[in-house]
Structures are given as structure tokens and as C-alpha cells.
LOTORLUM-532665 format. One record per residue (C-alpha): residue number from 1; residue in one letter; x, y, z. Coordinates in Angstrom, 1 decimal. Each point is the difference from the previous one (the first is absolute). Layout:
N
(vexgu NUM; a; (X; Y; Z)) ...
# end
This chain:
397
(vexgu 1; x; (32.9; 49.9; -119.5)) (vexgu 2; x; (-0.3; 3.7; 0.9)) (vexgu 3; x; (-3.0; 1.4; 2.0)) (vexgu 4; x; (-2.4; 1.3; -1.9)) (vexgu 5; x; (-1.7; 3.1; 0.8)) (vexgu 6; x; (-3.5; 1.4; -1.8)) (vexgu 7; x; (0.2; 4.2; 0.6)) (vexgu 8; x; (-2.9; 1.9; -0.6)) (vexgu 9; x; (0.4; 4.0; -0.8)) (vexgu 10; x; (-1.9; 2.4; -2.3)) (vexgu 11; x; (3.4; 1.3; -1.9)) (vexgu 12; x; (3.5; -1.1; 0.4)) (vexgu 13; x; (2.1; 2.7; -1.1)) (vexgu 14; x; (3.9; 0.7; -0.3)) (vexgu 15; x; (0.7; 3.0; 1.9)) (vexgu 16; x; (3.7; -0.1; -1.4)) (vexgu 17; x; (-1.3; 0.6; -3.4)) (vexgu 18; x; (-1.4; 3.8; -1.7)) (vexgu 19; x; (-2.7; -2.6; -2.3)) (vexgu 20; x; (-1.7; -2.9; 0.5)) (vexgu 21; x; (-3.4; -1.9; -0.3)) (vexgu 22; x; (-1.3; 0.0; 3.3)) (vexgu 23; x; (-1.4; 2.7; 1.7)) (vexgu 24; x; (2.2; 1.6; 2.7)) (vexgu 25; x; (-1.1; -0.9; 3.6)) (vexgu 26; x; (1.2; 0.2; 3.3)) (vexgu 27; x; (-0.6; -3.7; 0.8)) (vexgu 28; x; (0.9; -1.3; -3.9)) (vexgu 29; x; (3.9; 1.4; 0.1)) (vexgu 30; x; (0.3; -1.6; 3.3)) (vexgu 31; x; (-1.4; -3.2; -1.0)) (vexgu 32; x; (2.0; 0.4; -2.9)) (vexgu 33; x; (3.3; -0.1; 2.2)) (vexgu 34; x; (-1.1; -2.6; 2.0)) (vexgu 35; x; (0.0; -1.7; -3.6)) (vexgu 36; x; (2.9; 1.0; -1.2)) (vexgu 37; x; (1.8; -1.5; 2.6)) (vexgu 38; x; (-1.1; -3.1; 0.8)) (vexgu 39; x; (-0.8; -1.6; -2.9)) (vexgu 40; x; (2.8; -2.0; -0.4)) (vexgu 41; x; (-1.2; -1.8; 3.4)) (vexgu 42; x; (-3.2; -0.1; -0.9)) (vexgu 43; x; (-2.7; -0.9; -2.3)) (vexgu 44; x; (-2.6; 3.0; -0.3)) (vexgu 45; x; (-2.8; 0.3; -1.6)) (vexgu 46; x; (-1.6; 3.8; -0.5)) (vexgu 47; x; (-3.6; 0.4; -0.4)) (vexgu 48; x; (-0.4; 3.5; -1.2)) (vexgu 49; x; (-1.5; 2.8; -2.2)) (vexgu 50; x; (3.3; 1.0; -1.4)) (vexgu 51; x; (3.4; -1.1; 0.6)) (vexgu 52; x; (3.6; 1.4; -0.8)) (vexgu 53; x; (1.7; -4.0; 0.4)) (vexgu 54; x; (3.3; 0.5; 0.9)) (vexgu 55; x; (0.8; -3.8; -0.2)) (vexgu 56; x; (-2.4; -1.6; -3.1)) (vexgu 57; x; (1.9; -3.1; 0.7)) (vexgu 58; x; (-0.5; -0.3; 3.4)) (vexgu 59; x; (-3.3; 1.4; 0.3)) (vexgu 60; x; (-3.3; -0.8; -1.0)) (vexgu 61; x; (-2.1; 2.7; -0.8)) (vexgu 62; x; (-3.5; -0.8; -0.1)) (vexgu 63; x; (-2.4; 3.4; -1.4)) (vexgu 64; x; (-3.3; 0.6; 2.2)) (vexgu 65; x; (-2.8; 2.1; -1.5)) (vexgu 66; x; (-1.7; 2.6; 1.6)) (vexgu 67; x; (-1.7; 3.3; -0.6)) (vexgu 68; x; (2.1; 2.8; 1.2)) (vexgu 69; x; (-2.0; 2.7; 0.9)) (vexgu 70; x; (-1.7; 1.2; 3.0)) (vexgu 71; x; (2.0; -1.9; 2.3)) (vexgu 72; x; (-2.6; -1.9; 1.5)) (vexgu 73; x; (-0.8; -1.7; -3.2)) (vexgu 74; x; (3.4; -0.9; -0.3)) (vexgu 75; x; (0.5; -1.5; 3.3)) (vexgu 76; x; (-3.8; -2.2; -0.6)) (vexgu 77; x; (1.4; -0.7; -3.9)) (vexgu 78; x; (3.8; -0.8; 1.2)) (vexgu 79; x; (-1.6; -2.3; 2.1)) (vexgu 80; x; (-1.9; -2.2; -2.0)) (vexgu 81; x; (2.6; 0.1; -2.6)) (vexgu 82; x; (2.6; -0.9; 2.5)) (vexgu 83; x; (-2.2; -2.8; 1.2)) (vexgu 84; x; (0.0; -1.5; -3.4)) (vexgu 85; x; (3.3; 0.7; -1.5)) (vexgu 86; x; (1.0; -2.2; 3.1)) (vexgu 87; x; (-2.5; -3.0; 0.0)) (vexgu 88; x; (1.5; -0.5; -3.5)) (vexgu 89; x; (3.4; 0.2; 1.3)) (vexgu 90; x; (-0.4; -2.6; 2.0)) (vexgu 91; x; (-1.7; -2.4; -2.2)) (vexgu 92; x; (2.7; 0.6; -2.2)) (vexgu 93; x; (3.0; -0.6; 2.4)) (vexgu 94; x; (-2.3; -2.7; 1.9)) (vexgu 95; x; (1.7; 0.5; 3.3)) (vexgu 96; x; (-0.3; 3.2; 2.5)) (vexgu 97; x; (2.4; 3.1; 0.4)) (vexgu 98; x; (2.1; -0.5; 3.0)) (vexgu 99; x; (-1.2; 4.1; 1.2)) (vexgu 100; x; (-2.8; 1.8; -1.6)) (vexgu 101; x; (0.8; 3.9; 0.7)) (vexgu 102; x; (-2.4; 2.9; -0.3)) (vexgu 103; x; (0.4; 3.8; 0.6)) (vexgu 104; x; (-2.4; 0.1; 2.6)) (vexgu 105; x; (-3.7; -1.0; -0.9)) (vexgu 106; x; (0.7; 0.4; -3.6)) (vexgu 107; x; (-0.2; -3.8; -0.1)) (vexgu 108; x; (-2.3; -2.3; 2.2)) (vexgu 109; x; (1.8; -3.1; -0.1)) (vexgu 110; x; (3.5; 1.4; 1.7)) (vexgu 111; x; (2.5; -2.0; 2.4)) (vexgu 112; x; (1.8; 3.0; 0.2)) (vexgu 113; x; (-1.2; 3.4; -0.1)) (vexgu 114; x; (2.3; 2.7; -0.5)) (vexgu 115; x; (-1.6; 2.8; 1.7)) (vexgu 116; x; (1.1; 3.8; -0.8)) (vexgu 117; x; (-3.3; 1.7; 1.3)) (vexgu 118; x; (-3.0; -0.8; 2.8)) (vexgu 119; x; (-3.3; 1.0; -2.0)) (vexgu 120; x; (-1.8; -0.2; 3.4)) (vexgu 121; x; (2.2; 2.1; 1.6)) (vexgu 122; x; (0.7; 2.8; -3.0)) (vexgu 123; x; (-4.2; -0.2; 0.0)) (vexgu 124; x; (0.5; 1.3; 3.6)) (vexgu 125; x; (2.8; 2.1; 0.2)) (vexgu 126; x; (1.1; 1.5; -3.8)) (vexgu 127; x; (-3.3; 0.2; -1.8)) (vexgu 128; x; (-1.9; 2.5; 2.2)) (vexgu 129; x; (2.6; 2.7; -1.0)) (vexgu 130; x; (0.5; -1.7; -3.1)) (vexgu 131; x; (-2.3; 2.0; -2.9)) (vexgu 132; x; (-0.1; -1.4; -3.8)) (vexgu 133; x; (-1.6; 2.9; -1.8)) (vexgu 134; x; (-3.2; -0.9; -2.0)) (vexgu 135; x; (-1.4; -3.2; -0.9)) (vexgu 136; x; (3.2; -1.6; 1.1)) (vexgu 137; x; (-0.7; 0.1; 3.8)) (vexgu 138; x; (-2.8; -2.0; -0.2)) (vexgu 139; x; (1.9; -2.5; -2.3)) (vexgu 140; x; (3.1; -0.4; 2.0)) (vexgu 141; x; (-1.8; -0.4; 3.2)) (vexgu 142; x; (-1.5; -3.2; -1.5)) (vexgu 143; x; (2.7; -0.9; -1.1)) (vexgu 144; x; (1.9; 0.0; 3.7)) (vexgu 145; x; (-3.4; -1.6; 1.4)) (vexgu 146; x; (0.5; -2.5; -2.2)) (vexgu 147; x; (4.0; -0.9; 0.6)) (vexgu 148; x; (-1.5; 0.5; 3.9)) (vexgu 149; x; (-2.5; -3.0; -0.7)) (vexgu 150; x; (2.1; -2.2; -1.3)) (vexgu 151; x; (3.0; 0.6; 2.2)) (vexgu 152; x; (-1.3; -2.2; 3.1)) (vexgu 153; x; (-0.5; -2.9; -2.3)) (vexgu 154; x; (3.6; 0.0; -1.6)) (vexgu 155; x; (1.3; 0.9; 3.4)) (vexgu 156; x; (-1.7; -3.1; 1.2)) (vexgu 157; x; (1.4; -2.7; -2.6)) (vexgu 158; x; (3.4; 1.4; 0.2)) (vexgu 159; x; (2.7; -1.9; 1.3)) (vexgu 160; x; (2.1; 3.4; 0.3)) (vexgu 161; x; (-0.7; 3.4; -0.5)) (vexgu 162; x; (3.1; 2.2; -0.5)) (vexgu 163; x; (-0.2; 3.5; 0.8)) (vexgu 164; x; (2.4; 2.7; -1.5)) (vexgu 165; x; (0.5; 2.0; 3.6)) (vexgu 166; x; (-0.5; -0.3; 3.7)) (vexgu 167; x; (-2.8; 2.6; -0.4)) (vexgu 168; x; (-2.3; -2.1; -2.6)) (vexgu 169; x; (0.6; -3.0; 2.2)) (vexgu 170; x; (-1.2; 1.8; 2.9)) (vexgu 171; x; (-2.9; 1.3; -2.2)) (vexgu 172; x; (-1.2; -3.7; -1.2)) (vexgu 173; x; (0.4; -1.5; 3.2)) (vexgu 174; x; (-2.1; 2.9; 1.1)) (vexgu 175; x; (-2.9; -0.8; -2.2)) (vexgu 176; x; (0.6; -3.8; 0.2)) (vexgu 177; x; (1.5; -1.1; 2.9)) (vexgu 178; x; (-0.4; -3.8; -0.6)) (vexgu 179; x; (2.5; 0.9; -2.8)) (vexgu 180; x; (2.5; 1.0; 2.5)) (vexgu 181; x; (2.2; -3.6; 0.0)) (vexgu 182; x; (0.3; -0.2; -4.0)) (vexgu 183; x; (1.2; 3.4; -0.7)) (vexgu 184; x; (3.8; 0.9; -0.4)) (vexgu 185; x; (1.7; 3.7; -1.2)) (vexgu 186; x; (1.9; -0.7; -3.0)) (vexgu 187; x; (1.0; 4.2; -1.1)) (vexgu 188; x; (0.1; 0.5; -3.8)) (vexgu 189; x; (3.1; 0.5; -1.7)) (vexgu 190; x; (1.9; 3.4; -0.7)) (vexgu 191; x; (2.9; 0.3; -2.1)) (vexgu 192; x; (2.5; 2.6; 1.1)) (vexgu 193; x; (2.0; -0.5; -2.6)) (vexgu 194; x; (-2.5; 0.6; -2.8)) (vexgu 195; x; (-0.8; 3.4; 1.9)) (vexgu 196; x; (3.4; 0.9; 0.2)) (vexgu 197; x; (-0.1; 2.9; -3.0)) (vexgu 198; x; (3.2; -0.9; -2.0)) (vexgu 199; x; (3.3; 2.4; -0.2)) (vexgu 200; x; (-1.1; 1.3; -3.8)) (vexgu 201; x; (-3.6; 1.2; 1.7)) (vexgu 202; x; (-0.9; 3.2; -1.2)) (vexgu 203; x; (-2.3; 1.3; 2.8)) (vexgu 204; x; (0.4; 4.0; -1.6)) (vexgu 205; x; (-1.9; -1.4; -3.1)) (vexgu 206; x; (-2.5; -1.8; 1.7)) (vexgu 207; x; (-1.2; 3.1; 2.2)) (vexgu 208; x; (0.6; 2.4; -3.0)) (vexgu 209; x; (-2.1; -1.9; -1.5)) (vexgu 210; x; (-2.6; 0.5; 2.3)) (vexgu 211; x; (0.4; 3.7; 0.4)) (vexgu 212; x; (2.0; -0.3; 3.6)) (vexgu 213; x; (2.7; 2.0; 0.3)) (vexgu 214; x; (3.4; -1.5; 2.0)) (vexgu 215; x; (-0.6; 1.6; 2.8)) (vexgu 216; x; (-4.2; -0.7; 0.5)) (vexgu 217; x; (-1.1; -2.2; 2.3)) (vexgu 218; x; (-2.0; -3.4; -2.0)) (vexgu 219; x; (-2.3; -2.2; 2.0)) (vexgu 220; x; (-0.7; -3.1; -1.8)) (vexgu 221; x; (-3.3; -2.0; 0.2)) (vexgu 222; x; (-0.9; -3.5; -1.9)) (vexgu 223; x; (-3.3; -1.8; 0.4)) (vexgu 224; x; (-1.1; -2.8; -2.9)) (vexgu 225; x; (-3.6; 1.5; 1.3)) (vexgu 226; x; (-2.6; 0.8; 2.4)) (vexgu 227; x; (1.7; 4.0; 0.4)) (vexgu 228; x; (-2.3; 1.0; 2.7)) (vexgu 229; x; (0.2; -3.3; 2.3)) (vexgu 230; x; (4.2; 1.2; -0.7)) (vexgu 231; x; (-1.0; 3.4; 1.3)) (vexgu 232; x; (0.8; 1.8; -3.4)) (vexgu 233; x; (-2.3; 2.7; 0.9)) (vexgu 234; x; (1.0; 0.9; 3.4)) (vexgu 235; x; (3.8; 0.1; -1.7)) (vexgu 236; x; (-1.4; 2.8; -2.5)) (vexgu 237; x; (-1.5; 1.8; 3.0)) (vexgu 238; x; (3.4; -0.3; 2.0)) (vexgu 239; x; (1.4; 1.7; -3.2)) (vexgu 240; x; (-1.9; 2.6; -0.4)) (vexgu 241; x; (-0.2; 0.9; 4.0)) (vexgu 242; x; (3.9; -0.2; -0.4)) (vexgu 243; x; (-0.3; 2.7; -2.4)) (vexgu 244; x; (3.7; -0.8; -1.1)) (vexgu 245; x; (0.7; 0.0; -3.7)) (vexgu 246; x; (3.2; -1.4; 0.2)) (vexgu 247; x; (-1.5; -3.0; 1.4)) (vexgu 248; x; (-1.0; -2.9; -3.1)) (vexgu 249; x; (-1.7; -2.8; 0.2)) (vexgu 250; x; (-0.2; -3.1; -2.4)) (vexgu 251; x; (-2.6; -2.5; -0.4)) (vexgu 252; x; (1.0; -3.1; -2.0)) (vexgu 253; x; (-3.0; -2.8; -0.3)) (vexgu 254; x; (-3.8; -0.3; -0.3)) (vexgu 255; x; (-2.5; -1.0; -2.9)) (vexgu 256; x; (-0.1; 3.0; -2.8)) (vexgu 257; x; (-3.7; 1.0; 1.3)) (vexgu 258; x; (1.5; 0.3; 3.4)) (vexgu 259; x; (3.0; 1.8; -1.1)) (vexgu 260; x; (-2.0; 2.9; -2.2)) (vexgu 261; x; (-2.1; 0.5; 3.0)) (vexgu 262; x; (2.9; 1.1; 2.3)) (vexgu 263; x; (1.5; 1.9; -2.4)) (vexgu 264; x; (-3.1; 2.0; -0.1)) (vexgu 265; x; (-0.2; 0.1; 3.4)) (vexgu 266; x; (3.5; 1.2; -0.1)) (vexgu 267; x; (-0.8; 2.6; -2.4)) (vexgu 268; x; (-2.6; 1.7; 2.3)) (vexgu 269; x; (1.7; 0.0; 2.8)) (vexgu 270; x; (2.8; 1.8; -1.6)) (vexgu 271; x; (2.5; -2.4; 0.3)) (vexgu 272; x; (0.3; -1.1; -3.9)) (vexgu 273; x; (3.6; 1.7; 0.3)) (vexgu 274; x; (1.3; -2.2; 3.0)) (vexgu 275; x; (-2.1; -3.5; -0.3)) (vexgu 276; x; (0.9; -2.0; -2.7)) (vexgu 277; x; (-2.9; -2.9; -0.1)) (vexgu 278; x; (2.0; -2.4; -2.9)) (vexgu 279; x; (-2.2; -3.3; 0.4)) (vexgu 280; x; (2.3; -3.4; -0.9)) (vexgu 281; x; (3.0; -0.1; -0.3)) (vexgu 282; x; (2.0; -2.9; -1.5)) (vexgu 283; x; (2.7; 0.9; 2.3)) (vexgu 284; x; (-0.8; 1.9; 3.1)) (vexgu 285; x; (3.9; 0.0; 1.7)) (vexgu 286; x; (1.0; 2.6; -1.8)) (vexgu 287; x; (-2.4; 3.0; 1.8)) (vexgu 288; x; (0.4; -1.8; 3.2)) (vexgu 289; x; (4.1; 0.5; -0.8)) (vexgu 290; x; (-0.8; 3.6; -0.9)) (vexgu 291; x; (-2.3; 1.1; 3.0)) (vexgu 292; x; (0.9; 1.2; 3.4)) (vexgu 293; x; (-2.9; -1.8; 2.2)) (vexgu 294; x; (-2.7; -2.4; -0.5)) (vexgu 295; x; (-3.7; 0.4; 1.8)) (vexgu 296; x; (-2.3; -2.8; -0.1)) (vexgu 297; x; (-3.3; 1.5; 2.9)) (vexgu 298; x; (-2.1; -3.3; -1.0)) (vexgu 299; x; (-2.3; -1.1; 2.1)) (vexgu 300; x; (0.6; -3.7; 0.2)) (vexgu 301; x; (3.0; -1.9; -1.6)) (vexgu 302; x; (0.7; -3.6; 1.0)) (vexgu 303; x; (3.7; 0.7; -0.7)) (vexgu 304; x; (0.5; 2.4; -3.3)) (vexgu 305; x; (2.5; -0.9; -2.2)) (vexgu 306; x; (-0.1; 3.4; -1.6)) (vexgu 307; x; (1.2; 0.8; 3.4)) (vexgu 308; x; (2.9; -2.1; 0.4)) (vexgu 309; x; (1.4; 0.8; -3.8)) (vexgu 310; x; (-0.2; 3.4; 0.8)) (vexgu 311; x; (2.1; -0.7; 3.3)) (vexgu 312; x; (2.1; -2.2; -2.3)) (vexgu 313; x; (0.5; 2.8; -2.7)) (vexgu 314; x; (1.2; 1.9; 3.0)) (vexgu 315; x; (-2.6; 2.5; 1.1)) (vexgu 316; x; (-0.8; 1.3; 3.4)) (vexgu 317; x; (-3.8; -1.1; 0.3)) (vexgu 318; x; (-3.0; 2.1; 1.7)) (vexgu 319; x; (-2.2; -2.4; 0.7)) (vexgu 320; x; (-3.7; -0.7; 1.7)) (vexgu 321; x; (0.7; -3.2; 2.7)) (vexgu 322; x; (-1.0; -3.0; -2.5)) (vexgu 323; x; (1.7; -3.5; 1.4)) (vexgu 324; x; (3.5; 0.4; -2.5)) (vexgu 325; x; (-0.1; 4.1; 1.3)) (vexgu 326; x; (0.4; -1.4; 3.9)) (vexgu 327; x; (2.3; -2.6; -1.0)) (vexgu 328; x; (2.7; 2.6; -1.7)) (vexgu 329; x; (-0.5; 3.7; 1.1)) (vexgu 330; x; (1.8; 1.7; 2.6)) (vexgu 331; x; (-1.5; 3.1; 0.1)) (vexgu 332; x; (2.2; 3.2; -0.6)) (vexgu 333; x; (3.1; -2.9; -1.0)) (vexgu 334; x; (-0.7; -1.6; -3.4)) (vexgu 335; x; (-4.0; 1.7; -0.5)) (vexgu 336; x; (-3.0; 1.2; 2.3)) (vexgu 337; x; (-2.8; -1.9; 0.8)) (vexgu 338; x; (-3.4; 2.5; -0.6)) (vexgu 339; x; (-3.8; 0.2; 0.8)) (vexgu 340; x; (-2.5; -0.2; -3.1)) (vexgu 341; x; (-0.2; 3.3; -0.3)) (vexgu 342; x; (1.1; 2.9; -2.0)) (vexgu 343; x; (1.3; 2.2; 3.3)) (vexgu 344; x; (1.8; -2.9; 0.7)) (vexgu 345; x; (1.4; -0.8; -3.5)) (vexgu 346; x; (1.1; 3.8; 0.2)) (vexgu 347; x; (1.8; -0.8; 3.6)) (vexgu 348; x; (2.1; -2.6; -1.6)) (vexgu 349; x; (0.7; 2.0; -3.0)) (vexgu 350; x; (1.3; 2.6; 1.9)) (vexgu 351; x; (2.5; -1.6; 2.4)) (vexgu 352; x; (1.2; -1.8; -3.6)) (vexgu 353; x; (0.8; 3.6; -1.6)) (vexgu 354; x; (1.6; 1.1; 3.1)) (vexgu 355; x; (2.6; -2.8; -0.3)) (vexgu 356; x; (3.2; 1.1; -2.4)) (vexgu 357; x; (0.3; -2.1; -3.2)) (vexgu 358; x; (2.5; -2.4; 1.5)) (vexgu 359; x; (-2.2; -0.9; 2.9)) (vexgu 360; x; (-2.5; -0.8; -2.3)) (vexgu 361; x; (2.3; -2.4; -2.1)) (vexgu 362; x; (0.8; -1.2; 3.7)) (vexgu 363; x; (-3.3; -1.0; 0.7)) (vexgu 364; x; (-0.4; -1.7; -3.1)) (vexgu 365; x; (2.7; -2.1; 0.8)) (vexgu 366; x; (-1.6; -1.2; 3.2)) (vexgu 367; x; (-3.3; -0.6; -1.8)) (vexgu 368; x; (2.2; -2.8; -2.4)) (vexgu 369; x; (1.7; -1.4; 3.3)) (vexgu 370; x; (-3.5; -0.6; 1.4)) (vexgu 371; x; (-1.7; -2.1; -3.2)) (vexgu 372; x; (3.3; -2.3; -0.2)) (vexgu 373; x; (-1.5; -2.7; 1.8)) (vexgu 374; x; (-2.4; -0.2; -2.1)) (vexgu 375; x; (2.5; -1.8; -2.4)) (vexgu 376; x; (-1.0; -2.2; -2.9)) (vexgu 377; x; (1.9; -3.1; 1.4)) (vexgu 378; x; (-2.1; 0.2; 3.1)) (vexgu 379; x; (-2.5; -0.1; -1.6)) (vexgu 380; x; (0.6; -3.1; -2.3)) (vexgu 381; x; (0.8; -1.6; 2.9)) (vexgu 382; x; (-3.0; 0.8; 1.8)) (vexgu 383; x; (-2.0; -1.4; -2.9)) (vexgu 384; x; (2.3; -3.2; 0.2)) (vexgu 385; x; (-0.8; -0.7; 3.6)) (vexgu 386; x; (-3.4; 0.1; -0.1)) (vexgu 387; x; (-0.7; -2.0; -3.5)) (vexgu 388; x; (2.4; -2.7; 1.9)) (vexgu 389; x; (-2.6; 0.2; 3.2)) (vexgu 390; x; (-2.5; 0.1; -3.1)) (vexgu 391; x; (0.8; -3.9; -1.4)) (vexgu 392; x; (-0.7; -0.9; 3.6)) (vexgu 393; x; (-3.3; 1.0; 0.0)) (vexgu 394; x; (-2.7; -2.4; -1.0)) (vexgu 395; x; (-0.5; 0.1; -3.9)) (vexgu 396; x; (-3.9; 1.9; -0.1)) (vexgu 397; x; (-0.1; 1.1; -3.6)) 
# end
């Protein structure tokens, strides 16, 4: 009989597909590929709001209810609906999952946790320069000190925690040592071959599109949310300090409140001509095939995938020193590693535009070379290692 393994996530999307019924996430398209591979050696069960299931007849999708909005009602709601959606599970199947995986403390009764942030330690080090506008800050903030709560608990019945870099490990064991012995890196997985553009890409359109001419310069930005914690802002001051019109930027992501704000706030500055604030995109390759840079100043990231597919697509990245931006940049080489700050944004900016267009395309290159290890088989492999250390571990749920 195959293992059998109980996975707890908000959305499971497919991030190969333009449409779907889950919600894009971050954590959902990875949990997705972690899915999509090994469900053949596996029996999974998904506990979840919404689910794209790549494999109805090999996984068992089981729908959680929950109230969606602000987050911290979702997080309290997903909770007690998790909580029950799984006791009935288990009366059902009358015998306990082999690993119960959450993301996080989005679950309380994990044996593994897959971690992609620290609450306790963004609380620390990302949200004092973080700044929600409006009646949002006050919401978000109880919704980290909430995911901060419950983290020591979940940290505490896990058997393993697996981290997605050496910098998040180093941040959890920071704010719970006694963690230390349980926790493993097992990177998320990045495709080069899907960000490889194909032969028949048209990257004239794409920027004609846009309003950028062959020979302008476009930065590309992407953030699913949370624009100022991303350092949105400081990139609109860079831009206008620059005082370069030939210098684009596009901004793909971001709820449609968030992304009519910014283009307000592009508006006034003057810079409705060279920022393009789209929101979603079903499809966010082909910008990043048809810019010349990406800058990401966030003030914490745990690893950024937007990152890494933007190295993947090809792009030189200018980047504040999150844990993925010290694992890949060589300054001046493949991107440039920057302050978060507009002078320093400008700094970078300028010893990009001084390079010729081939350099660039050089640099690009070296940005792909750096995420390869970041492969997708190491990364199914990692996640076979430790669910085989996982049915060694005593059965507690």
C-alpha cells in the first residue's frame, strides 16, 4: 500500500495553465508540482479552499470552508474548517495518514511543516518598513501576529520542518532554536525550460504593446501583493530621480484595489508614460521575456520565486540582499545587489545602462546559470527523502 499523505494549503493552483479554479499562490503552484509528481507513489489527500487536481484519480480532494477576507479571518476560519474536514476524514478512512503536511501554521495538527516564511522573524525585520495603506495595516499586522502565535506550537509537534533556503532556516532556528535538529532546506522548484521563451516569441509585439520602443530600456517588477513591503514606491522614486524617459517599467500582479492605487500613484508622479501597473496576469513569462532587467527592493523574502523566474526567463536582477538574492547574485556579473533605497536603486540603474545591449543579455545568461540548481528533480527528491524519514517517525495524528 502507498503512503499516504494528508496536505493542507489554502489554494492549489496549476501554474502551467492561463485558467483554473484555484486562486494563484506562491505556495499553491508549488504544492501543486509537488502533486503532480508524486502521485503515482503516493496516496494524497488535499485539504483545501480550491483545487486545480491534476490527478482526480489519484488524488483525493477534500473542500475546506472558510471566509476569505481579511486574512486573519481566513487563517481563524481555515482553521476550524480544516480541523473538521479532517476529523471526518479519518473516521471515514478509520486509520491515520502516514504524514500530515501543513504550510506553516496554517494547520495545527502537522508532522511536517513546510515552511516558506518566519512570522516572528518578518514581525522583526520586514514589517517596520513594511506600510499597508489604510485600514489594511492594522489588519495584516493581526494577521502576522496571529501566524507568529501559532507558529511555536506547529513547530513543536513537527517531526520535520522543511525550509525553502539556507536563509529561512537560519531565520527559524533563530527564533526557535530547539527547532534546530528537525529542520532540513529542501529549495522550491524552477523550471528553466518553461522560462525558456520559444523560437516563434515575438518580444517587438509584446513591448509595442506596452509603448516601449526597441531600443528603451524595461525593468520588470511582479508581486501577487503587499507593493510597499516589495518596495514599489521607492522603485517609482528611483524613476523619477533617474529622470530617464527611455527607461520602462512593468508591474505585473496585485489585487485590482492595489493595482488602481499605483496607477494613480504613477499618474502623479509623472510616470503614467513609462510604468505600466497591469495587475494579473494569466501568463506573466512573456514581459519577463520582453524586459531588459528585473528589480525586486523587498524588504524580507524567505526565497522569492518571482525572483528566481525572472532569473529563469533570463533577466539580469537588481536586487535588495533577501536569502535567494545572496544565494545567486554576483554583483556587477549576472545583477547588483542594492540598499533599500531610491539613491541606491538609481546606482544600480545606472551601472545597468552603462553596459551595451549584449552585456546585458550576458548578464542574463549568468542569472539562469545561477537558479539551475534549483531544479525540479531536486526537488522531488528532496520531498522523497524526508516523507521516507517521515514513516519512521512515530505515527501522532
Amino acid at each position: 500500500m502507498a503512503p499516504s499523505i494528508a496536505l493542507f494549503d489554502y489554494f492549489i493552483s496549476d501554474p502551467h495553465a492561463t485558467t483554473g479554479r484555484a486562486k494563484p499562490t506562491a505556495y499553491g503552484a508549488i504544492h501543486f508540482q509537488l502533486l503532480e509528481a508524486l502521485c503515482d507513489d503516493y496516496d494524497f489527500t488535499v485539504f483545501a479552499i480550491d483545487f486545480d487536481n491534476p490527478r482526480p484519480d489519484r488524488i483525493n480532494f477534500v473542500p475546506v470552508r472558510a471566509v476569505l477576507r481579511p486574512l486573519a479571518l481566513l487563517f481563524i476560519t481555515y482553521h476550524l474548517g480544516a480541523l473538521w474536514a479532517y476529523a471526518r476524514e479519518r473516521l471515514r478512512r478509520r486509520r491515520p495518514f502516514d504524514v500530515v503536511q501543513s504550510v506553516e501554521s496554517n494547520f495545527l495538527l502537522p508532522t511536517v511543516s513546510h515552511a516558506q516564511f518566519c512570522h516572528k522573524a518578518f514581525l522583526r525585520k520586514g514589517w517596520p518598513v513594511a506600510r499597508p495603506s489604510g485600514v489594511r495595516r492594522p489588519l495584516r499586522r493581526i494577521d502576522y501576529q496571529l501566524r507568529r502565535a501559532v507558529e511555536p506550537f506547529v513547530y513543536r509537534r513537527a517531526h520535520h520542518v522543511a525550509t525553502s533556503s539556507t536563509g529561512l532556516l537560519d531565520d527559524i532556528v533563530e527564533a526557535y532554536p530547539w527547532v534546530a535538529d528537525r529542520c532540513r532546506v529542501v529549495g522550491n522548484p524552477i523550471d528553466l525550460t518553461t522560462f525558456t521563451p520559444g523560437a516563434d516569441f515575438d518580444r517587438r509585439a509584446v513591448r509595442t504593446e506596452l509603448g516601449v520602443a526597441d531600443d528603451d530600456v524595461l525593468l520588470a517588477f511582479t508581486a501577487l501583493g503587499d507593493f510597499e513591503l516589495k518596495g514599489l514606491p521607492l522603485l517609482f522614486d528611483a524613476l523619477t530621480a533617474l529622470g530617464r524617459a527611455d527607461v520602462h517599467l512593468v508591474c505585473l500582479g496585485g489585487p485590482p484595489h492595489l493595482v488602481e492605487d499605483y496607477q494613480k500613484r504613477a499618474s502623479r508622479a509623472g510616470l503614467d508614460k513609462q510604468v505600466h501597473v497591469l495587475g494579473m496576469q494569466p501568463d506573466v513569462r512573456p514581459f519577463l521575456w520582453a524586459a531588459d532587467a528585473f528589480v525586486f527592493p523587498s524588504a524580507y523574502e524567505s526565497f522569492s520565486v518571482a525572483t528566481a523566474h525572472a532569473a529563469a526567463a533570463g533577466l539580469p536582477v537588481i536586487l535588495t540582499p533577501f536569502h535567494l538574492a545572496k544565494t545567486i547574485v554576483r554583483d556587477g556579473e549576472n545583477g547588483y545587489l542594492i540598499e533599500r533605497s531610491a539613491p541606491s536603486i538609481v546606482d544600480a540603474l545606472e551601472r545597468f545602462l552603462a553596459n551595451p545591449p549584449a552585456a546585458r543579455v550576458q548578464m542574463g545568461e549568468a542569472a539562469r546559470a545561477a537558479v539551475q540548481p534549483f531544479s525540479p528533480d531536486r526537488f522531488v527528491a528532496g520531498w522523497r527523502s524526508l516523507y521516507a524519514q517521515e514513516q519512521t517517525s512515530p505515527v501522532s495524528n
